[in-house]
One Martini backbone bead per residue (centre of mass of N, CA, C, O) as a GRO file, in nm:
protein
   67
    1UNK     BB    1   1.567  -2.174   0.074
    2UNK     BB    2   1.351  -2.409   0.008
    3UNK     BB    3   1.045  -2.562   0.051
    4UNK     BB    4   0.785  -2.754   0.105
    5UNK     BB    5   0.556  -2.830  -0.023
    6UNK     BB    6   0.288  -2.631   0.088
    7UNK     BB    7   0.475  -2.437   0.255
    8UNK     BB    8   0.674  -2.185   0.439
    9UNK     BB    9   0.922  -1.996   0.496
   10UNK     BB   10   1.087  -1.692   0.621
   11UNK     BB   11   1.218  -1.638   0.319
   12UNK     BB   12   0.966  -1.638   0.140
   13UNK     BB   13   0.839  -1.419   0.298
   14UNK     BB   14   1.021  -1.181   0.276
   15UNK     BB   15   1.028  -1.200  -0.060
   16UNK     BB   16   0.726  -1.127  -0.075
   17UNK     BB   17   0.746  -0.857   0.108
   18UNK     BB   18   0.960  -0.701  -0.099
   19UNK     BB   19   0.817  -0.721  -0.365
   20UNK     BB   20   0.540  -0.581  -0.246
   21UNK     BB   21   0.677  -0.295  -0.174
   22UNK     BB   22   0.811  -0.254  -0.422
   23UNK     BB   23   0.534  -0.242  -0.588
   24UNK     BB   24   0.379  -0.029  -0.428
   25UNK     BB   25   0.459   0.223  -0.580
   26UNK     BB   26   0.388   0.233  -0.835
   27UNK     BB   27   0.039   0.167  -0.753
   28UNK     BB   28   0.017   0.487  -0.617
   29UNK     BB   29   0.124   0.656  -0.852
   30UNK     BB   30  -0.123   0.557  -1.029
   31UNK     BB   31  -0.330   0.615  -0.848
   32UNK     BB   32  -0.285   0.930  -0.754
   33UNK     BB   33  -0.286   1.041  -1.045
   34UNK     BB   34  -0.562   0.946  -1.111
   35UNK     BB   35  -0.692   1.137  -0.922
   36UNK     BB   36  -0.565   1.388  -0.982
   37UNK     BB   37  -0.738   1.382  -1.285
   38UNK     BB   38  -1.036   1.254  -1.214
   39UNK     BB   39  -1.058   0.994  -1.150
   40UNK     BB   40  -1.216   0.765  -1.014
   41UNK     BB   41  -1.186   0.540  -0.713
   42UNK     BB   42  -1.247   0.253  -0.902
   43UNK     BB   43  -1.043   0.292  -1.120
   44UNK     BB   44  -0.787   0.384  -0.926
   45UNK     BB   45  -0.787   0.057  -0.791
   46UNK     BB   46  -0.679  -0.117  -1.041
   47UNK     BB   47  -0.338  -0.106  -0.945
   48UNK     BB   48  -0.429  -0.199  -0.641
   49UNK     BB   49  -0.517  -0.500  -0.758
   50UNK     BB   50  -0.283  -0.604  -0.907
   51UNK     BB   51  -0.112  -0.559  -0.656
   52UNK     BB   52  -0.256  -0.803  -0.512
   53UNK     BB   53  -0.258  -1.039  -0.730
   54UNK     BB   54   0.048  -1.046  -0.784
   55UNK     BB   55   0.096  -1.115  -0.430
   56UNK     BB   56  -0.058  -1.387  -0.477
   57UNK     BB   57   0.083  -1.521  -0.692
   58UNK     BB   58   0.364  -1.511  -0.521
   59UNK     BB   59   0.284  -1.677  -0.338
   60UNK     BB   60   0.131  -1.953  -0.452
   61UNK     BB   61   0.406  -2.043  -0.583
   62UNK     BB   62   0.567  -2.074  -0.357
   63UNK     BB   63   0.371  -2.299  -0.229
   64UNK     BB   64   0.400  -2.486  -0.429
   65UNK     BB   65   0.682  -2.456  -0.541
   66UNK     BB   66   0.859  -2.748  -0.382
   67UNK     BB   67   1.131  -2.920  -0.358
   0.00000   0.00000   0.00000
């Protein structure tokens, strides 16, 4: 069920919420590989900026598209 413009219902929060989980594995384990390989830390937050980015983006998509 899609929300109307500017909303957001209880359906669209748990699909943003289970992308960004599904989403977060990967980006832990770019951070911490490249941890262990002596790359800095703000480097290596690189993956995690990403994956925090991407999942405002894809919360704000649904926040707009209403349909």
């Amino acid at each position: 069920m899609v929300s109307k413009k500017r909303t957001l219902n209880k359906e669209e929060l748990l699909k943003v919420s289970k992308n960004a989980l599904i989403f977060l594995a990967p980006a832990l384990i770019i951070f911490l590989t490249a941890i262990q390989n002596g790359v800095s830390l703000n480097q290596a937050l690189y993956s995690v900026y990403l994956w925090g980015l991407n999942t405002v983006i894809d919360l704000l998509r649904k926040f707009t598209s209403g349909k």
